[in-house]
C-alpha positions in Angstrom: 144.4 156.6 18.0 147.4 157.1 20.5 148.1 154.9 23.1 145.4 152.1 21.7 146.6 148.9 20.9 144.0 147.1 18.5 144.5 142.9 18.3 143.2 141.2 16.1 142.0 137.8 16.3 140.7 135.3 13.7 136.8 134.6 14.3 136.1 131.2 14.0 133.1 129.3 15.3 135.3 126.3 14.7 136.6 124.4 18.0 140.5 123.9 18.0 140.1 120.2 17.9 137.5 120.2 15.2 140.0 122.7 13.2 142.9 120.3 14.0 140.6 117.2 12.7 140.0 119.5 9.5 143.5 120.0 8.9 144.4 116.5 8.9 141.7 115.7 6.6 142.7 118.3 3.9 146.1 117.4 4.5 145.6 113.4 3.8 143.5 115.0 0.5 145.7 114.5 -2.7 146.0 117.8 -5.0 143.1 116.9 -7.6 140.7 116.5 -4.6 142.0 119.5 -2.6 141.4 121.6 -6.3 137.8 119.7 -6.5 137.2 121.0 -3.1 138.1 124.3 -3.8 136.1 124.4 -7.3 132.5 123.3 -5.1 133.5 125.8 -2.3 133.8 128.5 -5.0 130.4 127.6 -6.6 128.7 127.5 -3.7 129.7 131.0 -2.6 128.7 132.0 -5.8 125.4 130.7 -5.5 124.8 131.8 -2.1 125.8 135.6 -3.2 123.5 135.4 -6.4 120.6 134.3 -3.9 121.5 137.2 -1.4 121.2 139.6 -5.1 117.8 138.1 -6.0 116.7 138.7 -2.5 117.3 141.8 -2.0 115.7 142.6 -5.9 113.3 140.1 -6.3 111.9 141.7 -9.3 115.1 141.7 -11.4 115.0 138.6 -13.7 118.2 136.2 -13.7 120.1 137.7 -16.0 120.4 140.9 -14.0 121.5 139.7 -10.8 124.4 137.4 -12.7 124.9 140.4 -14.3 125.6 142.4 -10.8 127.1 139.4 -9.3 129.6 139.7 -11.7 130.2 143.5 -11.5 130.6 142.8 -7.7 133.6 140.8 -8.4 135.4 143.9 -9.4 137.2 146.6 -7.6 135.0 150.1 -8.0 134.9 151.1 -11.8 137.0 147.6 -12.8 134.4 146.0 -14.5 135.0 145.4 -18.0 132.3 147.7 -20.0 130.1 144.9 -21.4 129.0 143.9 -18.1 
């Protein structure tokens, strides 16, 4: 588009001085307890997009939607063949 100029801005719901207060926290953290963070962020995102899967199939048993979970962390046509 010619002439338009697009910014983009970070969406946050996040206050500034709650994301400065967050910052400092993570900060202060020492490396194993930043990677422990990390590691329950990570599962919980998983879990949360397995859910949204068995929602929107609720007739697929377990073992399919961890099955599609898992194809969904692939790029188009990158998932290994035994998934």
């Amino acid at each position: 588009m010619r002439g338009t100029i697009l910014i983009i801005m970070p969406m946050s719901d996040t206050s500034p001085h709650i994301q400065a207060m967050q910052d400092r926290i993570v900060m202060a953290m020492t490396g194993e307890q930043r990677l422990l963070l990390a590691l329950e962020l990570s599962r919980v995102t998983h879990a949360l997009a397995k859910q949204g899967i068995q929602d929107r199939h609720p007739e697929w048993p377990a073992e399919k939607v961890k099955r599609e979970f898992l194809r969904s962390l692939f790029p188009s046509g990158g998932a290994p063949s035994g998934l």
